[in-house]
The first five atom37 places (N, CA, C, CB, O) and aatype in JSON, in Angstrom:
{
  "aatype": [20, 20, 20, 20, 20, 20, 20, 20, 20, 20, 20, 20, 20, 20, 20, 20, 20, 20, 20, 20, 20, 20, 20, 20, 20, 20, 20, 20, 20, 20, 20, 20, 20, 20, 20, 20, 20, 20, 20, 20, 20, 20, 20, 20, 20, 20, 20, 20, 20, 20, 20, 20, 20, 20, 20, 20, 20, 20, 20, 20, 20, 20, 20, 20, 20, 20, 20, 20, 20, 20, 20, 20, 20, 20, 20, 20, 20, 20, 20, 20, 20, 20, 20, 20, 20, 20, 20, 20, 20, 20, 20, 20, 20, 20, 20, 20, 20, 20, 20, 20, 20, 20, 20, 20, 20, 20, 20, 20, 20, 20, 20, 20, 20, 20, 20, 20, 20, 20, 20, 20, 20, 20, 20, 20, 20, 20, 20, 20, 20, 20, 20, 20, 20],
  "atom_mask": [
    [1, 1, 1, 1, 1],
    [1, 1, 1, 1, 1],
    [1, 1, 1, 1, 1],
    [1, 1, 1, 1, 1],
    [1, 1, 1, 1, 1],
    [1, 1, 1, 1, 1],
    [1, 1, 1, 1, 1],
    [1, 1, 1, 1, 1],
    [1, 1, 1, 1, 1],
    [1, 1, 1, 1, 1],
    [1, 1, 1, 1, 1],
    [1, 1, 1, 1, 1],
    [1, 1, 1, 1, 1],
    [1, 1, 1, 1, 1],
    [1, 1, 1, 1, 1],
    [1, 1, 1, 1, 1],
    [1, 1, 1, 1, 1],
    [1, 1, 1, 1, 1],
    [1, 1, 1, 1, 1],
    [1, 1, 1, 1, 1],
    [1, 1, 1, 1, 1],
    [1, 1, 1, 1, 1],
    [1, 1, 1, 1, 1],
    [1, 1, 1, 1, 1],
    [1, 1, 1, 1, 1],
    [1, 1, 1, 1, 1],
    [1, 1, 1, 1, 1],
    [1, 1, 1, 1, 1],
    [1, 1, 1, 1, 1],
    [1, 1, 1, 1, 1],
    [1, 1, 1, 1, 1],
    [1, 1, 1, 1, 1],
    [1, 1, 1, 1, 1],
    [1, 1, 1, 1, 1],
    [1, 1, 1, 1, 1],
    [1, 1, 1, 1, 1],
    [1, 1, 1, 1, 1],
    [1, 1, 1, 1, 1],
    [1, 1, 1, 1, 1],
    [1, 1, 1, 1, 1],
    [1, 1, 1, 1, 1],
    [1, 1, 1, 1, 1],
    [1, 1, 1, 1, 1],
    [1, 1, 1, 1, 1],
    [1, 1, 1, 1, 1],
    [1, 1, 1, 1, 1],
    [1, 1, 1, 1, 1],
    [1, 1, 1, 1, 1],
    [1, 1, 1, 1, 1],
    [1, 1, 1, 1, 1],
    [1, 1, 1, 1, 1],
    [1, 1, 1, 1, 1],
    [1, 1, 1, 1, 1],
    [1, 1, 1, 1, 1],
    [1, 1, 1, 1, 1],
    [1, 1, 1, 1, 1],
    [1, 1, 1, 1, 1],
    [1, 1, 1, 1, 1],
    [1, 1, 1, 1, 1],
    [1, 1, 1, 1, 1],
    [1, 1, 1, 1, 1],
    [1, 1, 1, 1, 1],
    [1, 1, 1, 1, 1],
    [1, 1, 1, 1, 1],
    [1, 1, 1, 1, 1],
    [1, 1, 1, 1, 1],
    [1, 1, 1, 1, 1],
    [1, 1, 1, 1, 1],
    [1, 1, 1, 1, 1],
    [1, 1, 1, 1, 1],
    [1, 1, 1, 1, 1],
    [1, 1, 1, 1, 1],
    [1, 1, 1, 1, 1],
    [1, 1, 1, 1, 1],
    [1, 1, 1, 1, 1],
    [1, 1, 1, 1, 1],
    [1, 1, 1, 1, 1],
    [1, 1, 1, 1, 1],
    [1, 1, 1, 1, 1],
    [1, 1, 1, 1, 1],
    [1, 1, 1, 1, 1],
    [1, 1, 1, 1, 1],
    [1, 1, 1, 1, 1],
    [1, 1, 1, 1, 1],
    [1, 1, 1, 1, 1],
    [1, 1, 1, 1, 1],
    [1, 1, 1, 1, 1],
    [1, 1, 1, 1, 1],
    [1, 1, 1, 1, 1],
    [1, 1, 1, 1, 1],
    [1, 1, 1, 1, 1],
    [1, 1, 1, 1, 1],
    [1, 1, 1, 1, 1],
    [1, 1, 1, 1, 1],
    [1, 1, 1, 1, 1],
    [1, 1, 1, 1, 1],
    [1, 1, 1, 1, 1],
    [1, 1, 1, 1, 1],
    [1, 1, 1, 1, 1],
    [1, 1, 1, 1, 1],
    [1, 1, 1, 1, 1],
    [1, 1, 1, 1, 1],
    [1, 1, 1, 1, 1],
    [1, 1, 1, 1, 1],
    [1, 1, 1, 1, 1],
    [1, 1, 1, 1, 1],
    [1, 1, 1, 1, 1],
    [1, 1, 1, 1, 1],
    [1, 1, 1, 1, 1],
    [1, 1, 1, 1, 1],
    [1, 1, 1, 1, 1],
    [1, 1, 1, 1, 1],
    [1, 1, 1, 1, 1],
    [1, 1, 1, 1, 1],
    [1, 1, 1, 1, 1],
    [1, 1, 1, 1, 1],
    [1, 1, 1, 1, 1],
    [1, 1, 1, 1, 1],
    [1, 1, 1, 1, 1],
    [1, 1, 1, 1, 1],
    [1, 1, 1, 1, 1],
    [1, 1, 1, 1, 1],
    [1, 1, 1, 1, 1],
    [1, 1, 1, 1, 1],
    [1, 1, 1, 1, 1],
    [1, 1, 1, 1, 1],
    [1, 1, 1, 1, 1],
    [1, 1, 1, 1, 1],
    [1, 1, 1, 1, 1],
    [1, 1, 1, 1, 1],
    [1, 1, 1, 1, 1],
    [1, 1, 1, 1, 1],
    [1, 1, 1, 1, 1]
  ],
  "atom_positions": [
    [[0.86, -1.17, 0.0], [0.0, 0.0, 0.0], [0.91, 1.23, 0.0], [-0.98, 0.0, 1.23], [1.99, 1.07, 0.56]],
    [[0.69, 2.24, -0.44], [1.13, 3.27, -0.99], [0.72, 4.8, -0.94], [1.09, 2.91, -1.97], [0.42, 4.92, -2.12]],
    [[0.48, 6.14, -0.34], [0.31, 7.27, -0.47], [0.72, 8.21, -1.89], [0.85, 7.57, 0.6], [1.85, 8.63, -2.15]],
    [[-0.4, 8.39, -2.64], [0.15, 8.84, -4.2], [0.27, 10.18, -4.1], [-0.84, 8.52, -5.52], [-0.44, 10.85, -3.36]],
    [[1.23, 10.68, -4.88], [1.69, 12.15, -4.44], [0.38, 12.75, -5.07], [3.35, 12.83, -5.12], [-0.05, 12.26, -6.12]],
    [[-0.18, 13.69, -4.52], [-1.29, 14.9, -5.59], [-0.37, 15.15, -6.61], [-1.86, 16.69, -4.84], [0.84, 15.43, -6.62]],
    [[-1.51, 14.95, -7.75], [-1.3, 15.67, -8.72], [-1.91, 17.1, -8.76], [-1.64, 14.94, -9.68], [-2.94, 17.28, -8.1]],
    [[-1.29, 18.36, -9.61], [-1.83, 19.57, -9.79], [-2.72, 19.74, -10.16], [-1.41, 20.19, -10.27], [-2.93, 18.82, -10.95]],
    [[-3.7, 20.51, -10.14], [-5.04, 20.85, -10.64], [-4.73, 21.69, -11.8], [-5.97, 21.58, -9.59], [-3.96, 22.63, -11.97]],
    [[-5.57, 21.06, -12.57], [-5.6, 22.18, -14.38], [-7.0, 22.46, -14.71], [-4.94, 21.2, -16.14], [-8.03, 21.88, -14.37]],
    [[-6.8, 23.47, -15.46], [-8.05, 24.52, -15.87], [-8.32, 23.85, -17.69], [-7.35, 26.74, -15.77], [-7.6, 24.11, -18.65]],
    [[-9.44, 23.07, -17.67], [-9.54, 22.15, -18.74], [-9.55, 23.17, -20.03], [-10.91, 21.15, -18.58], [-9.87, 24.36, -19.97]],
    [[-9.18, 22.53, -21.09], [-8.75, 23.9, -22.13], [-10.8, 23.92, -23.39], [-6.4, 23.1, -23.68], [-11.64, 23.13, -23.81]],
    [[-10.49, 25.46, -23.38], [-11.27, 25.97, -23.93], [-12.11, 24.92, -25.4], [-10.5, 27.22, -24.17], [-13.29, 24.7, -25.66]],
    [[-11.03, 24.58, -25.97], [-11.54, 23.91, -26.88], [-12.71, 23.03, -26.89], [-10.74, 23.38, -27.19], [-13.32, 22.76, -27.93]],
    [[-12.96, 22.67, -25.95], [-13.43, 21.43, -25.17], [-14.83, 21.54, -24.31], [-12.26, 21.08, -24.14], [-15.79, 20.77, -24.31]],
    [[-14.58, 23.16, -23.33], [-15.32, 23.29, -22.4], [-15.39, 24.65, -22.91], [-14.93, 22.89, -21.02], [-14.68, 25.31, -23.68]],
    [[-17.09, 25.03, -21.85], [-17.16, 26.06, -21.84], [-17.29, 26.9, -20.57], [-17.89, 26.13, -22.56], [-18.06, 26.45, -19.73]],
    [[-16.89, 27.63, -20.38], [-16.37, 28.75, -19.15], [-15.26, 27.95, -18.1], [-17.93, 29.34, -18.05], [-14.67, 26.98, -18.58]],
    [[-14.98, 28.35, -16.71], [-13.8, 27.51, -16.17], [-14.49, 26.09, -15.35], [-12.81, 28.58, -15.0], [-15.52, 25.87, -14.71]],
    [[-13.41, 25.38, -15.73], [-14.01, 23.97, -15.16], [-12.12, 23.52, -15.48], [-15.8, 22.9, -16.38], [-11.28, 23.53, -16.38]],
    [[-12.34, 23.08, -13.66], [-10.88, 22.79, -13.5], [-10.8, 21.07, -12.75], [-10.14, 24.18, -12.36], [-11.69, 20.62, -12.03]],
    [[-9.77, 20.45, -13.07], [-9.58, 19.09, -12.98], [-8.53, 18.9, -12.03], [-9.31, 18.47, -14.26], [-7.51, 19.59, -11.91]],
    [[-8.98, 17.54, -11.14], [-7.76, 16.94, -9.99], [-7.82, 15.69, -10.36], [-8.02, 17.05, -8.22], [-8.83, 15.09, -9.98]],
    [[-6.84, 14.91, -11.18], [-6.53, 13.79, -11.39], [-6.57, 13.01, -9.71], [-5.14, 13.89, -12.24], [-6.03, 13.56, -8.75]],
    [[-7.55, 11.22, -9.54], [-7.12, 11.23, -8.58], [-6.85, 9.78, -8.58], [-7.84, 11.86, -7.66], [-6.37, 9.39, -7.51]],
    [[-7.04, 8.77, -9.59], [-6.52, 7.44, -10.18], [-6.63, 7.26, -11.17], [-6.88, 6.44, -9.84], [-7.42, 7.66, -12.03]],
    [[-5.53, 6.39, -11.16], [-5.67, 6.11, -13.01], [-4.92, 4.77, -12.8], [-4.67, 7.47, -14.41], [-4.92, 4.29, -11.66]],
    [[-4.19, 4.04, -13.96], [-3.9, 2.66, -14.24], [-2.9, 2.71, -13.18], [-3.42, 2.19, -15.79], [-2.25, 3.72, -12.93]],
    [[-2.78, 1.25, -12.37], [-1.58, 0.8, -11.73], [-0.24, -0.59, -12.71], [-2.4, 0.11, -10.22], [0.91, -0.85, -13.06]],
    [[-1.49, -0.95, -12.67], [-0.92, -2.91, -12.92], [-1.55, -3.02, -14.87], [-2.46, -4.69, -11.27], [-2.23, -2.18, -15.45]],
    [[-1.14, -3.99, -15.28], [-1.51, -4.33, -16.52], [-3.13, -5.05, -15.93], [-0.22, -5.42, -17.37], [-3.48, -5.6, -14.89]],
    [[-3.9, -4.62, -17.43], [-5.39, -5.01, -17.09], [-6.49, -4.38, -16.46], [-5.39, -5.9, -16.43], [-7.63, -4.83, -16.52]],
    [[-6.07, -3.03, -15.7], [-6.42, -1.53, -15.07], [-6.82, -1.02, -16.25], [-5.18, -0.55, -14.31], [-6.26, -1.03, -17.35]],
    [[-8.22, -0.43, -15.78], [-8.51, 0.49, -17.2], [-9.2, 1.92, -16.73], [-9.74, -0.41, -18.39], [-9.05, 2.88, -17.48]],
    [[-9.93, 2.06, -15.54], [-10.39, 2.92, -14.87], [-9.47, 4.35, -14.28], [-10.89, 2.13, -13.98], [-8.3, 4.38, -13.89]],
    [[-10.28, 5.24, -14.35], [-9.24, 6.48, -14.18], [-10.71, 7.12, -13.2], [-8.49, 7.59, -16.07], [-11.91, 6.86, -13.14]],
    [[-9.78, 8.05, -12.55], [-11.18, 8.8, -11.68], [-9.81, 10.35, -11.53], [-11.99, 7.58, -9.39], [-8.64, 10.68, -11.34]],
    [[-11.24, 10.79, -11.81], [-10.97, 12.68, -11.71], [-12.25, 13.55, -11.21], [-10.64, 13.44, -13.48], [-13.34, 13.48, -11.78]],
    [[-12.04, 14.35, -10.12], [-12.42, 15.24, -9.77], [-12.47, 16.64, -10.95], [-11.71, 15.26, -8.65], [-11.53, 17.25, -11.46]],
    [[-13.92, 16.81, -11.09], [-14.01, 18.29, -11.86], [-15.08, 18.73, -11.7], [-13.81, 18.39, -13.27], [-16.18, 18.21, -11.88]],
    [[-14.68, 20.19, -11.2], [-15.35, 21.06, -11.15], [-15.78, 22.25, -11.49], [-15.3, 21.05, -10.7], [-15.17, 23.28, -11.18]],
    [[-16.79, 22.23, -12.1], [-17.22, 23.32, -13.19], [-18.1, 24.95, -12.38], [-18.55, 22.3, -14.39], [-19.14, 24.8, -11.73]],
    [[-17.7, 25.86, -12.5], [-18.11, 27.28, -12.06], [-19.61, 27.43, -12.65], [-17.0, 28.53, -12.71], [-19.83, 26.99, -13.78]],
    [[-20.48, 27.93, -12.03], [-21.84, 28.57, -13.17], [-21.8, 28.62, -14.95], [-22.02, 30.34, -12.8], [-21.19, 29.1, -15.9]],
    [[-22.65, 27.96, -14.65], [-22.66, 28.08, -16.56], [-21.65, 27.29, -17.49], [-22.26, 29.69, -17.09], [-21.83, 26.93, -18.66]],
    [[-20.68, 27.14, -16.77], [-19.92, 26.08, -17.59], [-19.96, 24.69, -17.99], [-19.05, 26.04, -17.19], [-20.36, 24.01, -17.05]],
    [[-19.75, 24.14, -18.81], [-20.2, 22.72, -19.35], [-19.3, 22.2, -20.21], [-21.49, 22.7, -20.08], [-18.68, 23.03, -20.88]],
    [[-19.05, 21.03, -20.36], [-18.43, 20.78, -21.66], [-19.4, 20.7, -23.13], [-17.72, 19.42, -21.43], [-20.62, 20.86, -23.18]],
    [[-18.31, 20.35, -24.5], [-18.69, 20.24, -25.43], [-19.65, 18.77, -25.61], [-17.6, 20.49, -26.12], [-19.91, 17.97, -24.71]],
    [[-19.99, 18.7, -26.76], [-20.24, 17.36, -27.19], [-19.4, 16.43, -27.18], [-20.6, 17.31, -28.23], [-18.4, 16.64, -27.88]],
    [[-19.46, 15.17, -26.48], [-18.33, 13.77, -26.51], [-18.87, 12.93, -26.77], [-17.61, 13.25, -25.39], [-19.95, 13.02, -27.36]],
    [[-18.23, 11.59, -26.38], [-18.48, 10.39, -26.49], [-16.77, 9.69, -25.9], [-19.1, 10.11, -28.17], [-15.61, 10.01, -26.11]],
    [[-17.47, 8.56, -25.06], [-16.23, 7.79, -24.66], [-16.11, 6.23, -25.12], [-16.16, 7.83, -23.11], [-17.11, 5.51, -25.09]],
    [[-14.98, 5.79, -25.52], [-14.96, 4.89, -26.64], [-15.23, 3.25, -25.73], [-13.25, 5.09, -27.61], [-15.65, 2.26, -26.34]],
    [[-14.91, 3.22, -24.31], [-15.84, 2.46, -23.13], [-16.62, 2.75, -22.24], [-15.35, 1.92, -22.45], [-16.74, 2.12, -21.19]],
    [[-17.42, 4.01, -22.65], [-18.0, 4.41, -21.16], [-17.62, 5.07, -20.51], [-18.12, 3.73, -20.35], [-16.39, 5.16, -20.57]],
    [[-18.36, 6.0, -19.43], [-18.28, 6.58, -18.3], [-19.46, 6.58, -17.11], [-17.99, 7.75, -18.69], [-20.69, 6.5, -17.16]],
    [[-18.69, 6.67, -16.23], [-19.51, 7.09, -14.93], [-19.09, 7.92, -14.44], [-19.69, 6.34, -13.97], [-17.89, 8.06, -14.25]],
    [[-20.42, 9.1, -13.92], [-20.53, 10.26, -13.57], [-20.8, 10.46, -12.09], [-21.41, 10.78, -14.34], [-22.0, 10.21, -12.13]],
    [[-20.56, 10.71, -10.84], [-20.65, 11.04, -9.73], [-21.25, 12.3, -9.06], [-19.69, 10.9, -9.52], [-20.28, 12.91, -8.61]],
    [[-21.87, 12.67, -8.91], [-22.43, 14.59, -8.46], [-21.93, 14.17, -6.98], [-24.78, 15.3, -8.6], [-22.13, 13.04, -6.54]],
    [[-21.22, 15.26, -6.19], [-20.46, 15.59, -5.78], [-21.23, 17.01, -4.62], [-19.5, 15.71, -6.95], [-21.41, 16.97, -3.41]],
    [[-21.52, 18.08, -5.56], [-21.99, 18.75, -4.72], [-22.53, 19.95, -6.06], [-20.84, 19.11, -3.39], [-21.86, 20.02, -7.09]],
    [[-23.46, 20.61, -5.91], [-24.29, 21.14, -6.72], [-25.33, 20.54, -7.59], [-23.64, 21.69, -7.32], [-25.82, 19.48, -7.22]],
    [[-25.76, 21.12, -8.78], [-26.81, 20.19, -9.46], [-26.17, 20.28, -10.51], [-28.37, 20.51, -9.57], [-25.53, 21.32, -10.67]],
    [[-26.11, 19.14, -11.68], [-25.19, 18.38, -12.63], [-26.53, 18.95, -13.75], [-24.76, 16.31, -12.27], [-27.66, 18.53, -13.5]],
    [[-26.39, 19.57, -14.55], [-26.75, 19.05, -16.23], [-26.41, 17.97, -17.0], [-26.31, 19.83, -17.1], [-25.21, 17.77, -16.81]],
    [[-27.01, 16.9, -18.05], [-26.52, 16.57, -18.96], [-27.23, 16.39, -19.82], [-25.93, 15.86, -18.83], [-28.45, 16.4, -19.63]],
    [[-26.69, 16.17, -20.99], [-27.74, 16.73, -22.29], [-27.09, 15.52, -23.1], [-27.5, 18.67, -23.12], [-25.94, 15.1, -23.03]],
    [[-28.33, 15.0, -24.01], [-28.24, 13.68, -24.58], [-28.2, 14.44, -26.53], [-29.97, 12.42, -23.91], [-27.85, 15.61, -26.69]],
    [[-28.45, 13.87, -27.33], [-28.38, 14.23, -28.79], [-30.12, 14.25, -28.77], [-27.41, 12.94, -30.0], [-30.71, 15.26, -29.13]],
    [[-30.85, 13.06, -28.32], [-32.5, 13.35, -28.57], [-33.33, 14.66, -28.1], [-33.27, 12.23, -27.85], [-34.54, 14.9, -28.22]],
    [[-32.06, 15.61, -27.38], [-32.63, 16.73, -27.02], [-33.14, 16.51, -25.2], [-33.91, 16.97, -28.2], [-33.76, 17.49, -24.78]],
    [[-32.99, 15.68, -24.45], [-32.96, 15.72, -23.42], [-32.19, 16.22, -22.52], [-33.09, 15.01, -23.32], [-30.97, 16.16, -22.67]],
    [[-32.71, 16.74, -21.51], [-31.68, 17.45, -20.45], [-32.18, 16.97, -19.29], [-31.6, 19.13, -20.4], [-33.39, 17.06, -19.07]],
    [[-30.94, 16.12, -17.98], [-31.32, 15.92, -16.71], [-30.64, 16.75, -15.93], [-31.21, 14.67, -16.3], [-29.55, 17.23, -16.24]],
    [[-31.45, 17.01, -14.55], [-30.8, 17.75, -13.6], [-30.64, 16.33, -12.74], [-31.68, 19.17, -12.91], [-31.46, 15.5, -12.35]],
    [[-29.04, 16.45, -12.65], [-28.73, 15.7, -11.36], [-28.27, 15.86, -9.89], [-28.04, 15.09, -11.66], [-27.88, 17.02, -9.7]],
    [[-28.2, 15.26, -9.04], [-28.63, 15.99, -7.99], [-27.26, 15.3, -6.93], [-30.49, 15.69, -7.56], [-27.16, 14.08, -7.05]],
    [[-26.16, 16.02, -5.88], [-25.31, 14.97, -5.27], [-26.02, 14.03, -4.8], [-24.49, 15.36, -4.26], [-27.22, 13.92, -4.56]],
    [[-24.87, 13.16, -4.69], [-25.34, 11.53, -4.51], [-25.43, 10.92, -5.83], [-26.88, 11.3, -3.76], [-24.74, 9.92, -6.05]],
    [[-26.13, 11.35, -6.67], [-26.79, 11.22, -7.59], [-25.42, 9.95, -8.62], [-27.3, 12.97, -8.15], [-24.27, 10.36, -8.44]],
    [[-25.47, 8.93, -9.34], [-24.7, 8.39, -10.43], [-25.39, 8.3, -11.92], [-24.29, 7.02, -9.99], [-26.49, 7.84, -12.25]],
    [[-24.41, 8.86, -12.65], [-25.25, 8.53, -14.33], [-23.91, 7.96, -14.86], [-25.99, 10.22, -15.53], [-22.78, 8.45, -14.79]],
    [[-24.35, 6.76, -15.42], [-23.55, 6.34, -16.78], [-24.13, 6.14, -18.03], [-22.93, 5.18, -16.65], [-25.21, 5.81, -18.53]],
    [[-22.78, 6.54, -18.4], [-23.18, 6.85, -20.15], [-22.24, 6.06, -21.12], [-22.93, 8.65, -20.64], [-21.06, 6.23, -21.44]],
    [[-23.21, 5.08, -21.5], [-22.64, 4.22, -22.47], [-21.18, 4.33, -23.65], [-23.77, 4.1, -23.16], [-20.77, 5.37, -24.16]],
    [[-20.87, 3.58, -23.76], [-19.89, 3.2, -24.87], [-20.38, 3.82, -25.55], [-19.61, 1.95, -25.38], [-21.6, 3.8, -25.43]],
    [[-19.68, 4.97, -26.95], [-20.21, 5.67, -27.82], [-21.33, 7.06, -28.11], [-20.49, 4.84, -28.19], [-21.33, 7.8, -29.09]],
    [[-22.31, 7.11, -26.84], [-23.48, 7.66, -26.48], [-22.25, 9.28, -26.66], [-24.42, 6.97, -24.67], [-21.13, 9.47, -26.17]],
    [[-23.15, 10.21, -27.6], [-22.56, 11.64, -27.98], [-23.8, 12.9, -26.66], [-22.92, 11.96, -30.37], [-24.93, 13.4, -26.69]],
    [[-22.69, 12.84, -25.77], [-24.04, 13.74, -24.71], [-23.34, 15.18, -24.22], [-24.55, 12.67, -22.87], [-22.98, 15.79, -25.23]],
    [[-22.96, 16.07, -22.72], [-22.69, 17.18, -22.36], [-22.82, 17.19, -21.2], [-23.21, 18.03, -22.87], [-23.84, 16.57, -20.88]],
    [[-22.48, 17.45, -20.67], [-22.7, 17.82, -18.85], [-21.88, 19.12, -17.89], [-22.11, 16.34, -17.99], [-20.69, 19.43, -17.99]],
    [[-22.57, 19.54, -17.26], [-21.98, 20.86, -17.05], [-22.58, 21.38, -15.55], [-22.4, 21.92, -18.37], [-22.94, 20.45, -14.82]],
    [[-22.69, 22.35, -15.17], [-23.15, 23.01, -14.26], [-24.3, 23.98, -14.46], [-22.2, 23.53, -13.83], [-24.42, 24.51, -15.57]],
    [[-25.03, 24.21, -13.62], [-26.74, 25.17, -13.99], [-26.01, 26.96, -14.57], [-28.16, 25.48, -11.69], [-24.82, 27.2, -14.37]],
    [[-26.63, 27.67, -15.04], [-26.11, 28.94, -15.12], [-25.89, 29.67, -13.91], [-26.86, 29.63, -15.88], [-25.17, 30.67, -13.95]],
    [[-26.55, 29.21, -12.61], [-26.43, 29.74, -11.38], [-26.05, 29.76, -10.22], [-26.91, 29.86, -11.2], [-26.14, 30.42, -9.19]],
    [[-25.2, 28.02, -10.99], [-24.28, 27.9, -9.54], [-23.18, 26.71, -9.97], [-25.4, 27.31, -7.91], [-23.22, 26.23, -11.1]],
    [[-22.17, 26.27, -8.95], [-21.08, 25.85, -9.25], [-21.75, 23.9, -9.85], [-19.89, 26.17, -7.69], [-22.88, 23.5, -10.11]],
    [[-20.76, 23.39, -9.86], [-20.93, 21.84, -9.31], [-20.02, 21.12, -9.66], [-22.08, 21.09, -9.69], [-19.24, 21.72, -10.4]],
    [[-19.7, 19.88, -9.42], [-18.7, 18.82, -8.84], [-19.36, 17.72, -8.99], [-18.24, 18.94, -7.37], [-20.49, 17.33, -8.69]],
    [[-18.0, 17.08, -9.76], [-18.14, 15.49, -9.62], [-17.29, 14.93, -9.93], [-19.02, 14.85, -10.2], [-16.2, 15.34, -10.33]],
    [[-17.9, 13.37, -9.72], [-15.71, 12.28, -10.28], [-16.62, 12.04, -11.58], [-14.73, 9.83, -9.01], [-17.83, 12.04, -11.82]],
    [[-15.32, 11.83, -12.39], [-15.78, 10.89, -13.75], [-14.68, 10.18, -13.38], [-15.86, 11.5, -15.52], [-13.71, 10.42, -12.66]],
    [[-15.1, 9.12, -14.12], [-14.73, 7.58, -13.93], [-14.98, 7.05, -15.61], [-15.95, 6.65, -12.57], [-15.99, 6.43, -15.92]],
    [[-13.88, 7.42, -16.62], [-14.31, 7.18, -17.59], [-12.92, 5.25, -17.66], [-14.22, 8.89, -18.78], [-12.07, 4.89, -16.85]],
    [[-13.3, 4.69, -18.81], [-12.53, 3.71, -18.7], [-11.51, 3.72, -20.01], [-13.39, 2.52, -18.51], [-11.85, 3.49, -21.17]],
    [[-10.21, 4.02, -19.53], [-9.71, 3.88, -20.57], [-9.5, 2.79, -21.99], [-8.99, 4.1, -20.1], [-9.5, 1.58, -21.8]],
    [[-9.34, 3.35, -23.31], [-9.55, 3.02, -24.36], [-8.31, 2.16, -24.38], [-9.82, 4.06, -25.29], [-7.48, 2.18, -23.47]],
    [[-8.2, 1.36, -25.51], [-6.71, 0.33, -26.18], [-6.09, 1.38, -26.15], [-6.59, -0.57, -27.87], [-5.33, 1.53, -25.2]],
    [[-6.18, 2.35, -27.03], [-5.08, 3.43, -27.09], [-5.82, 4.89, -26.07], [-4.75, 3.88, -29.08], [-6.98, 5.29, -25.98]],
    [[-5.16, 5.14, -25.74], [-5.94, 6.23, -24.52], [-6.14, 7.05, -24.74], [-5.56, 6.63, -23.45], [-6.84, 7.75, -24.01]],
    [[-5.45, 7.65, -26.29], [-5.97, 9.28, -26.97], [-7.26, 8.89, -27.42], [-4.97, 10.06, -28.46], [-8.05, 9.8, -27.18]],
    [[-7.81, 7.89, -27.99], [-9.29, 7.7, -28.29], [-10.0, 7.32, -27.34], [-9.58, 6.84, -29.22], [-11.04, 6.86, -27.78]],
    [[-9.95, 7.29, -26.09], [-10.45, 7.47, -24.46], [-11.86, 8.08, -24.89], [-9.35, 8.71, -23.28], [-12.87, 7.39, -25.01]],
    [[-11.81, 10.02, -25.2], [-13.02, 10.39, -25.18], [-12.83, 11.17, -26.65], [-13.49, 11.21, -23.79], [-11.78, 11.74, -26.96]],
    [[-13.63, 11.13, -27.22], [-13.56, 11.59, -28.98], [-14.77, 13.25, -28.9], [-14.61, 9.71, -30.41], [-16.0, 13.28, -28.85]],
    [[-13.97, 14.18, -28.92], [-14.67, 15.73, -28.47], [-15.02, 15.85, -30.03], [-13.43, 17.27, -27.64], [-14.37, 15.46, -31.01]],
    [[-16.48, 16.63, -29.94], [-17.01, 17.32, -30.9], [-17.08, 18.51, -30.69], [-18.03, 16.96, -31.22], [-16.48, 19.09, -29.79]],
    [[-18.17, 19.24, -31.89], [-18.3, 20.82, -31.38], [-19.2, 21.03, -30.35], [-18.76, 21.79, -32.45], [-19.75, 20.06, -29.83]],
    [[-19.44, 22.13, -29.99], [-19.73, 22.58, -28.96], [-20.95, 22.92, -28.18], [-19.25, 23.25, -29.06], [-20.93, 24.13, -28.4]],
    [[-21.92, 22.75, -27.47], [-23.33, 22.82, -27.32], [-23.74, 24.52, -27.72], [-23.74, 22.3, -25.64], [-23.32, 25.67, -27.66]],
    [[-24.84, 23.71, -28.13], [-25.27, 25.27, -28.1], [-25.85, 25.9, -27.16], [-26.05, 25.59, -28.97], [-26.03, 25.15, -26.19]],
    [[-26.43, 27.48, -26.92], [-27.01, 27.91, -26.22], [-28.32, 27.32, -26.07], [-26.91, 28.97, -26.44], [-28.64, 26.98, -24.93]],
    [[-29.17, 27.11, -27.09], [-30.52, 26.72, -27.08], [-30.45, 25.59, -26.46], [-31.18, 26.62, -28.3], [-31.04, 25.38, -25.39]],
    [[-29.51, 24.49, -27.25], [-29.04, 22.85, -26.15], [-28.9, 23.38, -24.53], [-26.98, 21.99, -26.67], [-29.75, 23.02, -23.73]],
    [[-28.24, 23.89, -24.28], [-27.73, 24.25, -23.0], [-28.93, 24.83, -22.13], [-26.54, 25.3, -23.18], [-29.27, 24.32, -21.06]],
    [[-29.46, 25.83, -22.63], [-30.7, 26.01, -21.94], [-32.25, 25.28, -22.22], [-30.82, 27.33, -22.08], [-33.36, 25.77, -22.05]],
    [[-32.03, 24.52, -22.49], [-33.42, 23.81, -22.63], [-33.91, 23.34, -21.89], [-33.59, 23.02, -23.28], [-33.17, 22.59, -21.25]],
    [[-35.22, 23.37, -21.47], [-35.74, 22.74, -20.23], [-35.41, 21.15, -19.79], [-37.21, 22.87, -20.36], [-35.87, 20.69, -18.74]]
  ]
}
């Protein structure tokens, strides 16, 4: 057993996200056959990411605030801490924070054969996506 040094916190890049939403790496692979990674991120008012998809899946954790996520059929859930959503292999969705307040959570996405195709980013939600009931 082992104490892992912290890693630094980074401010996820623009391309990707929208407004600040900053990341704390807090596992990732040890041993061969490990595929799971978990990160802390937390997104300010109004911020969200783009459109993705992860090439095995993810699981989503709420943490503390209320979670958005937005599917392609035009659905939007409010999630709530405590709260877990996973989102399938391939599934193109968004998740973010309300316009009016912060929120937090782990993702737990599973890494890919090759790990740059992990999560495959599109463009960017729109306003109308983003605010939709």
């Amino acid at each position: 057993m082992q104490i892992e040094p912290k890693q630094p916190t980074t401010k996820n890049p623009p391309e990707q996200f929208v407004g600040d939403v900053y990341l704390d790496p807090i596992a990732g692979p040890k041993e061969a056959g490990q595929t799971m990674t978990v990160a802390k991120v937390r997104f300010m008012p109004g911020a969200h990411t783009a459109w993705h998809s992860h090439a095995e899946g993810q699981t989503l954790h709420v943490t503390e605030g209320v979670a958005l996520m937005g599917t392609r059929d035009g659905g939007v859930i409010e999630v709530l801490p405590g709260q877990t959503v996973y989102t399938p292999a391939g599934e193109e969705h968004w998740h973010g924070a309300t316009p009016d307040d912060s929120m937090e959570h782990l993702a737990m996405p599973d890494l890919a054969d090759d790990p740059a195709t992990t999560t495959t980013w599109l463009e960017h939600v729109s306003d109308e996506e983003y605010h939709r009931p």
